[in-house]
Each structure stands twice: as C-alpha cells, then as structure tokens.
C-alpha positions in Angstrom: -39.0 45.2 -22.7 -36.0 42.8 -23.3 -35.7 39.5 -22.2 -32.6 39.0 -20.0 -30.4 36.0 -20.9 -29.9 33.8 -18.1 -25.9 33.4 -17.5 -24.3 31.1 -15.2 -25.6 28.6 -13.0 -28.0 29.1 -9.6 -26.9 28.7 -6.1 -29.2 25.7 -5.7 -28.0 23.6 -8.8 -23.9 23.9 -7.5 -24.7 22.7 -4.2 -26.6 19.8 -5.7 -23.6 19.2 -7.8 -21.1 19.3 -4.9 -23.5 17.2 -2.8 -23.8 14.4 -5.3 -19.5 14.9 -5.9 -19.1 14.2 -2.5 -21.3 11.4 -1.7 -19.6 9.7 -4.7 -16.1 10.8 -3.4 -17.3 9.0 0.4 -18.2 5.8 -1.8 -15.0 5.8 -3.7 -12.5 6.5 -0.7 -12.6 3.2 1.5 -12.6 1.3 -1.4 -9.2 2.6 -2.9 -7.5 2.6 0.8 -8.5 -1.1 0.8 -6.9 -1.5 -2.5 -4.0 0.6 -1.3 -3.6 -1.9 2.1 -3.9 -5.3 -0.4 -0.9 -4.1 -2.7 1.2 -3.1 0.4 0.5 -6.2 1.7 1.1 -8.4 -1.3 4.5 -6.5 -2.1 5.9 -7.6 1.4 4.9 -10.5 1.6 6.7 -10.9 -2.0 9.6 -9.2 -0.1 9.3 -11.8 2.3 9.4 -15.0 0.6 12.4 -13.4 -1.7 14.5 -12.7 1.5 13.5 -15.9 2.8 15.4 -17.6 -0.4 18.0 -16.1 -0.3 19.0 -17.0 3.0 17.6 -21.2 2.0 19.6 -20.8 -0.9 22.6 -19.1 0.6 22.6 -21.6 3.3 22.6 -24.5 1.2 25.6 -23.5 -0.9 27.4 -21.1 0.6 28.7 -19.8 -3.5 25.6 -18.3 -3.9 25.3 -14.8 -3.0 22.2 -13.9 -0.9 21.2 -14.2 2.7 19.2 -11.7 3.5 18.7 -10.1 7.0 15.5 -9.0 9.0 16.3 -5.9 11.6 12.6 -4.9 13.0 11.1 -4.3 10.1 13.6 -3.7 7.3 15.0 -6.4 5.1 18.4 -6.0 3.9 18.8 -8.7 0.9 22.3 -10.2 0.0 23.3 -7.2 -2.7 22.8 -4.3 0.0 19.4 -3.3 -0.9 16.9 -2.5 1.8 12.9 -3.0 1.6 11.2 -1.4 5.1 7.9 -3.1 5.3 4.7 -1.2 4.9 2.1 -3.7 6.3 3.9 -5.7 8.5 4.8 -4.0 11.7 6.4 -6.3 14.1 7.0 -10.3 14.6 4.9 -12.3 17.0 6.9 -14.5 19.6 5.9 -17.7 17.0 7.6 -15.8 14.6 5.0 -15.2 12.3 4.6 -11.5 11.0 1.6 -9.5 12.5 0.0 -6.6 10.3 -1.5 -3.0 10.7 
C-alpha cells in the first residue's frame, strides 16, 4: 500500500492563519488613522501659521507680496495657490480654529 503525500494545507490551519491576520490588522488600524489625523493636523496648522505671515508681513510693508485669505475653510496664499484644510473644519466665534 502507498503512502499518500500530504499536499496543501487543512481547513483548520488557514482559518487560524486568517484569524491571527486579522486580529493583527484590528491592532494595526486605529493606530495608523491616529497617525493619519496627527499629520493632517500638523500640515494645517503649518498652513496656518504660513498664511498668517503673509498677511503680518504683507501688512507691514505693503512691497512684499503675500496676504493670504481664509474663505470657510480654504486658504488662498498671496501667489494664487489654495490649501482646503483637512482637520480644521470651522472657526469658533473667538476665532480660534475648531477640529474634527
């Protein structure tokens, strides 16, 4: 009698596999959208403080080319370039901005 070869992999040992791929994939998730939300928030507020310079700058001598403009949530710097804010969704009546 010959000895069949075994080929291939058993029901049981793939579902373990995809059971342990996606526990890891529930771990790994939240952390990288909370990465995701840091950098969006760190590249408007960059955005911000630029804009915000321009205008001081354009303001104080009028020569320089800047001022920058805020409409809702879209800054339009002095060269006609427009950055629409991916964290910050609105301005508070103290005018500080409020987040997601």
């Amino acid at each position: 009698m010959k000895k069949r070869l075994k080929k291939g992999f058993t029901l049981m040992e793939m579902l373990i596999v995809v059971a342990i791929i996606a526990v890891l994939a529930a771990i790994a998730v939240p952390s990288f959208n909370a990465s995701l939300n840091t950098a969006k928030k760190a590249a408007d507020d960059a955005n911000i403080r630029t804009a915000y310079m321009e205008t001081v700058l354009h303001n104080y001598d009028s020569s320089i080319t800047g001022d920058a403009s805020v409409s809702g949530t879209t800054i339009t710097f002095g060269d006609g370039t427009e950055y629409k804010l991916q964290y910050y969704t609105e301005i508070d009546q103290n005018g500080q901005w409020k987040g997601k």
